[in-house]
C-alpha positions, 0 to 999 in steps of 0.5 A, a space after each residue: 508429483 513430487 517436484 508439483 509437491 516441492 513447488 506448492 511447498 516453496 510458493 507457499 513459503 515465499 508468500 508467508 515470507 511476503 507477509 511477515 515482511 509486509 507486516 513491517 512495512 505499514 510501521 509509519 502508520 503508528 506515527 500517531 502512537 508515538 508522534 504526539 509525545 515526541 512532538 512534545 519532548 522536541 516541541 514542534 508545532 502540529 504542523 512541524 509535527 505533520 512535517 514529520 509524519 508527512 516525510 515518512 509517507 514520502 519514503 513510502 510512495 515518492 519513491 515507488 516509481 525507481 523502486 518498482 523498477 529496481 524490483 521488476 528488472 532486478 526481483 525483490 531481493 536486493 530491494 528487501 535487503 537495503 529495506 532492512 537497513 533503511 528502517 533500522 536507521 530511520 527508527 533508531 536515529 529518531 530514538 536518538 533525537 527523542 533520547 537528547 531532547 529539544 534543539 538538539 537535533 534540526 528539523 531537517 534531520 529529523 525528516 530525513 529520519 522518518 524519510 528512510 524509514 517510509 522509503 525502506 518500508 516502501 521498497 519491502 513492500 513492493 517486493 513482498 507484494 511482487 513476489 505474491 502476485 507472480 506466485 499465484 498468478 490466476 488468483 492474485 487478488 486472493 495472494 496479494 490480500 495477505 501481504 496487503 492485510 499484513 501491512 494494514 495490521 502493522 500498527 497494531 502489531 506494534 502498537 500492541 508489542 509497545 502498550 506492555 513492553 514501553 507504555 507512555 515511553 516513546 523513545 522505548 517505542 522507537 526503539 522497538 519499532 527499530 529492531 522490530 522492523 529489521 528483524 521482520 524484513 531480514 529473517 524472511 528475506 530468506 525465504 522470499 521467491 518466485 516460483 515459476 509456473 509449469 504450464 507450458 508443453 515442451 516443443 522439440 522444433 524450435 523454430 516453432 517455438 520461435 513462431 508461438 512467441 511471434 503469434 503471441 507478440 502479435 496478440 499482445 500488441 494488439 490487445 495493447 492498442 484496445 482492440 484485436 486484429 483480424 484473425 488474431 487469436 484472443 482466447 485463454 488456450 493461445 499461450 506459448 509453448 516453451 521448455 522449462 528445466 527438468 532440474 527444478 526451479 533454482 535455475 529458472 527463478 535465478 534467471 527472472 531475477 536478472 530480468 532475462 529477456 526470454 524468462 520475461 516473456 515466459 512470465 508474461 504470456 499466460 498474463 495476457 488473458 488476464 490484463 485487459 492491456 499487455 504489459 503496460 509500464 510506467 509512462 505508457 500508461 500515460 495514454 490510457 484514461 484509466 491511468 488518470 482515473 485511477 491516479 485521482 481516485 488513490 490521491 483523494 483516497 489516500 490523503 483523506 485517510 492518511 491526515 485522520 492516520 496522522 492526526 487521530 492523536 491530536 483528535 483524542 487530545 483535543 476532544 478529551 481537552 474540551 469534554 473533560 479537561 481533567 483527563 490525565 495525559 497519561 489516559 490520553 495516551 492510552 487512548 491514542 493507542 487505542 486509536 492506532 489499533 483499531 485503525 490497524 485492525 480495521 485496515 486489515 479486516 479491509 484489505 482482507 475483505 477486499 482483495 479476496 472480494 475483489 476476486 469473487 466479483 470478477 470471477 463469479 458475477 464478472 463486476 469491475 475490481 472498481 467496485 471495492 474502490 467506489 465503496 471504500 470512497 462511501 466508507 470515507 465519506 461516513 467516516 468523515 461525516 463522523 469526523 465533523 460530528 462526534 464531540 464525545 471522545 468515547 465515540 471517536 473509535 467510530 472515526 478510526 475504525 471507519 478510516 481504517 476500514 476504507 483504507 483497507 478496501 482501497 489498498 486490497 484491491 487496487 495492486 490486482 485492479 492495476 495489474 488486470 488493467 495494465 498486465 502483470 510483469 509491471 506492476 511494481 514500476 507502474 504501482 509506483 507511478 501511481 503511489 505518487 499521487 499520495 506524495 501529494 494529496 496526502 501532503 496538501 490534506 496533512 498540511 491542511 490539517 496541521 495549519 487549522 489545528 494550530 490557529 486555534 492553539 496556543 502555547 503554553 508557558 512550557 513550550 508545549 502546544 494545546 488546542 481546547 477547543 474540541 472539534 473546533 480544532 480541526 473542524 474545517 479540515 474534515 468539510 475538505 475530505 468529506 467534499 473529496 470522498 464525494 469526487 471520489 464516489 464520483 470518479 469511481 462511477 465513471 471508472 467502472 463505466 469506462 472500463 465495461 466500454 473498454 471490456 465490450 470492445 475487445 471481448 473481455 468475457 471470451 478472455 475469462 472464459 
């Protein structure tokens, strides 16, 4: 009762750890609270501006598939570490070039600068959401919602610290986000671990024990290739019986860091009656549908909210230039911050919402997690149906609460809906793989965004950019993400349809039985 006691304790600690660290890692979603004025003291262009924050979602989801790796074969310790170094630098070193002024440092620079800070949150993140998923296995969807949760309330967090610690002084900003960062990422780090679970029954007879692994290896293959063999046995009570310690955890969780062949296998067998595929990884998913829908539907998701994330500061700019154009800039800044916050906020609520809904509709009503992806497509869709019509700035919160709220359904619950599809064990390798989709629709709606907002400025005798055309400005971009929430809504149908055919064949009810 005790060492149950100890392992409740330390499983419960590690995943407030996960969080804390978590709550970094979604910084680059405050872009729009410091990037305007920092574009304006280094005078870019919206574009060179988009360039910069496009860079930051590059560190966060180019590099997903050698850092989910890393974390699956290595834990997320090492990862976590070097994630707290990468921050520190990329902030502190944009803090520098705000502090010298323009010209005083290449472009080139500056987004590799904002390239380690995405990259240092990815590799954090993954981790933090690793470590929650194998914690609490039967429920991940419920444990994963709070490190997912923590990254959407990230901006927030900051963007609050910065609204009474450095209002309107973005290099002050910077460097907050600097020591902020490593200090969320280092002090948990600590703490961060995972706790195997006791659920197996010691056999003494080892060739029996040798026998279970063999039967189970079987199961798993077969469950791998969509279908059980004759006589195979695919019900929850089929799990393989092996010793653990009798001296506590230290020694069991030292070996599932070093990736060991044999503590692997130990984590991914009670998994396999929760994955509709036994540990499928990175480019096996290749052959299985569900890996293309899924791939479609985060690209189209992501880009959509990522250019209302990165530009809702020159949104409010350019509607506050248009409805009232003796608004001082200071005000505009405030509102900005605005912005971030309730974006943050209503990401968090979202991701919140859905990683625990995604959970209850599965256990309760036996729904697809997809659900809570097709409705993030409709909120999207009602968001940017905002973005082509409000021309009241007071009214623009509309937008970014919406935006943030879709983005926070889609980030929920689609780690849980991967790892039910694809097994557990990979999750970090194959989240990876599939964060390459933003690297390019996100890339292909910012720029977008960032072409059409500057036809319509011009330059100031200050080298300063403005656009006074209102909604004009950036109209045409939100038709593009309002005919793509459509194809989203779309491909999430087809995907809940295709995934109730996969179900029926290989007996998914008798797997949640």
């Amino acid at each position: 009762m005790q060492q149950d006691n100890e392992l409740y304790y330390a499983r419960l600690v590690s995943v407030v750890a996960a969080t804390l660290i978590s709550l970094a890692c979604g910084s680059n979603y405050v872009f729009s609270a410091w990037g305007p004025q920092f574009a304006a003291r280094m005078h870019l262009s919206s574009t060179e501006t988009n360039l910069v924050a496009t860079a930051g979602n590059l560190g966060m989801y180019l590099c997903g598939i050698p850092v989910g790796m890393m974390v699956d074969a290595k834990g997320p310790k090492p990862g976590t570490l070097i994630a707290a170094a990468l921050v520190t630098f990329g902030y502190w070193m944009l803090r520098t070039a705000y502090i010298t002024g323009p010209g005083s440092v290449p472009l080139p620079l500056l987004l590799l600068y904002s390239f380690a800070t995405g990259l240092g949150g990815c590799m954090a993140f993954a981790g933090a959401v690793k470590t929650a998923a194998l914690n609490y296995p039967a429920n991940r969807g419920s444990a994963t919602a709070f490190p997912l949760a923590a990254f959407g309330l990230s901006a927030f967090f900051f963007a609050t610290i910065s609204s009474f610690a450095a209002p309107n002084d973005a290099g002050l900003f910077l460097a907050i986000l600097s020591v902020g960062c490593f200090s969320l990422i280092f002090f948990p780090f600590f703490f961060l671990r995972i706790i195997p679970h006791q659920s197996y029954k010691a056999v003494p007879d080892g060739n029996q024990r040798n026998l279970d692994r063999v039967e189970s290896n079987g199961s798993r293959k077969a469950l791998l290739r969509g279908h059980a063999e004759p006589g195979a046995s695919t019900s929850t009570s089929h799990q393989i019986d092996v010793p653990l310690a009798d001296d506590g955890f230290d020694d069991v969780e030292e070996d599932q860091l070093a990736g060991s062949e044999d503590h692997e296998e130990l984590l991914a067998a009670p998994d396999t009656h929760k994955s509709v595929y036994a540990d499928v990884r990175g480019v096996r998913m290749l052959r299985y549908t569900e890996f293309y829908q899924y791939f479609v539907l985060m690209g189209l998701l992501t880009g959509i909210g990522l250019m209302s994330i990165n530009n809702i500061g020159n949104d409010a700019q350019a509607l506050w230039a248009a409805f009232d154009p003796s608004t001082t800039l200071e005000t505009i800044r405030a509102r900005q911050s605005i912005h971030v916050s309730v974006l943050s906020f209503c990401s968090f609520l979202g991701r919140l919402l859905s990683g625990i809904g995604a959970d209850l509709i599965v256990q309760r009503y036996n729904l697809s997690r997809v659900w809570c992806l097709f409705a993030s497509s409709l909120i999207f869709l009602l968001a940017q149906v905002c973005g082509l019509s409000i021309e009241n700035p007071n009214l623009l919160f509309l937008l970014s609460g919406l935006t943030g709220l879709a983005y926070g359904f889609l980030f929920g619950c689609f780690p849980s809906t991967v790892a039910e599809t694809f097994g557990v064990q990979g999750l970090s390798t194959n989240w990876g793989v599939l964060t390459l989709a933003p690297v390019i629709f996100a890339n292909i709606f910012n720029l977008m965004y960032g072409s059409i907002y500057d036809s319509h400025s011009h330059v100031r005798p200050d080298h300063k950019r403005e656009c006074l055309d209102g909604k004009a400005c950036y109209h045409e971009a939100y038709w593009g993400t309002f005919m793509a929430s459509i194809l989203a809504a779309v491909i999430a149908l087809w995907s809940i349809r295709h995934q109730k055919q996969v179900k029926d064949r290989i007996g998914w009810t008798e797997h949640l039985a």
